[in-house]
MARLUM-616149 format. One record per residue (C-alpha): x, y, z; residue in one letter. Coordinates in steps of 0.25 Angstrom, whole numbers, padded with zeros to 4 digits, always signed. Example, Ala and Ser with C-alpha at 12.3 -4.5 7.8 and 13.67 -1.06 7.14 Angstrom:
2
+0049-0018+0031A;+0055-0004+0029S;
# end
This chain:
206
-0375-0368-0302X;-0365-0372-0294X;-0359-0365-0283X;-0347-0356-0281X;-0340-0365-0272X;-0342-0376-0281X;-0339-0370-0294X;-0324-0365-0288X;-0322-0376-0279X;-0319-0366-0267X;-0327-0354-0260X;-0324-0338-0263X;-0322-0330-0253X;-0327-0316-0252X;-0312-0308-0256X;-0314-0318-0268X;-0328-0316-0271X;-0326-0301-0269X;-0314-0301-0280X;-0321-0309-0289X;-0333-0300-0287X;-0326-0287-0291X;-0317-0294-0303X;-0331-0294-0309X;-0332-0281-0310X;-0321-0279-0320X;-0322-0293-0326X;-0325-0286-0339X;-0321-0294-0349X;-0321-0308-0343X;-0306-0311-0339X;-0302-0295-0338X;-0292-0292-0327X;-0295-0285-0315X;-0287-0277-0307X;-0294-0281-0295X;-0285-0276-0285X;-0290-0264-0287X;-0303-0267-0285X;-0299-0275-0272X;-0293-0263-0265X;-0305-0254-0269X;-0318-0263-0266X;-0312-0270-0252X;-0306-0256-0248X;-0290-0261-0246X;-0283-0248-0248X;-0268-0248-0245X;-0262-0236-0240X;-0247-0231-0245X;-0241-0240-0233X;-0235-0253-0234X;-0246-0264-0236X;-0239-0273-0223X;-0243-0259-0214X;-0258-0259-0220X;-0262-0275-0215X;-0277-0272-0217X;-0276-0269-0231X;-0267-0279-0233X;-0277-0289-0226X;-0288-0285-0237X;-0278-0288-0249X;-0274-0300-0245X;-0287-0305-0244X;-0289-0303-0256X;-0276-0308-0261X;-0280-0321-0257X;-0294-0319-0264X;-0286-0316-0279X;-0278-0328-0275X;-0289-0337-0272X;-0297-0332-0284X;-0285-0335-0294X;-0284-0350-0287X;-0299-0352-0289X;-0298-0347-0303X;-0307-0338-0303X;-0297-0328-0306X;-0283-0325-0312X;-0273-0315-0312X;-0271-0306-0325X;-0257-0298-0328X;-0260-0286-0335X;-0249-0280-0344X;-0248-0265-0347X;-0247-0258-0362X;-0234-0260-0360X;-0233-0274-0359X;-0229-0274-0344X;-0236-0281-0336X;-0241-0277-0323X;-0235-0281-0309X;-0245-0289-0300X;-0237-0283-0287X;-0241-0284-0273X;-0254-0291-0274X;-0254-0301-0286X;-0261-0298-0299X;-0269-0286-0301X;-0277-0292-0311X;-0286-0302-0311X;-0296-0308-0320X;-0309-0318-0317X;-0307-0331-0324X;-0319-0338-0331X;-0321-0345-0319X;-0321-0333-0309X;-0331-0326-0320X;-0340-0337-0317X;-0338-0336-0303X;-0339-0321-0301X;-0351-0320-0309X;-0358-0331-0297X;-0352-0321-0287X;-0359-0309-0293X;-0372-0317-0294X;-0371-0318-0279X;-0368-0307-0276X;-0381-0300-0283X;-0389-0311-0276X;-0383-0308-0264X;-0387-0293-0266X;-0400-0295-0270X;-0404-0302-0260X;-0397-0292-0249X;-0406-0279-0256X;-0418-0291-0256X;-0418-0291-0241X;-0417-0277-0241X;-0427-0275-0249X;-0436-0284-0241X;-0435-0277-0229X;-0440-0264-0237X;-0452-0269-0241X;-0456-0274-0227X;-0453-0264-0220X;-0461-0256-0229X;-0472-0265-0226X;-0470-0264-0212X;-0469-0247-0215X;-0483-0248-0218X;-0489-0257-0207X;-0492-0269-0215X;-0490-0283-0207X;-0494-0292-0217X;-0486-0295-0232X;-0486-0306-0242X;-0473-0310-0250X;-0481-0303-0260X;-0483-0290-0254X;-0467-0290-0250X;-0464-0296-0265X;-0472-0282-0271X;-0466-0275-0262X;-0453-0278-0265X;-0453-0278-0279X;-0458-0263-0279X;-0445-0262-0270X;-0435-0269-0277X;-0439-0272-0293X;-0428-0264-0299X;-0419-0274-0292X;-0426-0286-0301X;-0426-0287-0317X;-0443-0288-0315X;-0452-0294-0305X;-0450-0307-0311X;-0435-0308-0305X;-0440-0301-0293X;-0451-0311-0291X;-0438-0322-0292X;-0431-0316-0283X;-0442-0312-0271X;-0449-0327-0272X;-0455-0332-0262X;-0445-0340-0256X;-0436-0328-0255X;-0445-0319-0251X;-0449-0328-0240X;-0435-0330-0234X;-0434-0318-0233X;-0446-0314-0226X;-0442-0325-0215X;-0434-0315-0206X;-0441-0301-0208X;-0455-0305-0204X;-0462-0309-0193X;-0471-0322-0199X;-0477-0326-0211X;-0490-0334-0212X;-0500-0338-0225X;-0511-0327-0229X;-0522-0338-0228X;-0523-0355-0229X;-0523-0357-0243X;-0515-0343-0245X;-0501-0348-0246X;-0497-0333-0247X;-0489-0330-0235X;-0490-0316-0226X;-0478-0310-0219X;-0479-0304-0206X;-0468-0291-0204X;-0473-0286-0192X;-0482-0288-0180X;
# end
């Protein structure tokens, strides 16, 4: 599967991968438009006050950025701007900011889902470190030195399995290789249990 950066050509930055991110949300039907100003102003906090926006530079500053992030987005075609028009048949004033409505393009459905895949990976692996260091400091709560991978693979499947789908995807996720790397920085050694035991025992303390 190819990368991002390869299948756009260019590299997101975080205003547009933050957009994109929350077009997501309301991306119900594919193509639906989004006023996602709105959103904008409320997730990122850029609350203008009734002075003039020239006298509000900080506020101001936050916009823009993301400004240029719609403004890259529409280049990269990921998505377009959408002109809504009222019962009446008038149709409503983009104004200060450009369009208020935008909607994802098959392209930026394609690219937002891989965004959003990160991101669960990403978190996953942030509540798997936390997660990690619960269970051994419960081992190190109750005096115990000595731990295999799979003592802290038990330990953390009572912790954590309503996080997995089953112990099959939870043993997918904690292999060895994963497990292993990130045992590296939290304990103090490792060694064999034994020459022709290849099971390996973790050191936590000393």
């Amino acid at each position: 599967m190819p990368s991002l950066g390869k299948l756009l050509g260019f590299k997101l930055g975080k205003h547009e991968k933050s957009i994109l991110l929350l077009m997501r949300k309301g991306n119900v039907p594919l193509g639906k438009p989004i006023p996602i100003w709105a959103d904008i102003y409320q997730m990122y906090d850029i609350d203008f006050s009734v002075y003039q926006k020239k006298d509000q530079p900080e506020e101001q500053y936050k916009e823009n950025k993301y400004k240029c992030a719609l403004t890259r987005l529409v280049k990269g075609r990921l998505i377009k701007p959408a002109i809504m028009v009222r019962e009446d048949f008038s149709v409503f004033s983009p104004k200060g900011h450009g369009y208020n409505f935008y909607c994802l393009t098959e392209l930026g459905g394609l690219v937002v889902e891989r965004l959003y895949q990160q991101k669960c990976q990403q978190e996953l692996l942030l509540r798997a470190k936390v997660d990690l260091g619960k269970v051994l400091g419960q081992f190190c709560g109750l005096g115990i030195v000595e731990v295999t991978v799979e003592q802290i693979r038990d330990a953390l499947w009572q912790l954590s399995m309503d996080s997995f789908g089953g112990r099959v995807e939870f043993d997918r996720f904690w292999n060895n290789t994963r497990l292993g790397l990130m045992l590296r920085g939290v304990v103090l050694g490792r060694a064999r249990l034994g020459v022709s035991d290849g099971r390996r025992v973790y050191y936590l303390w000393g």
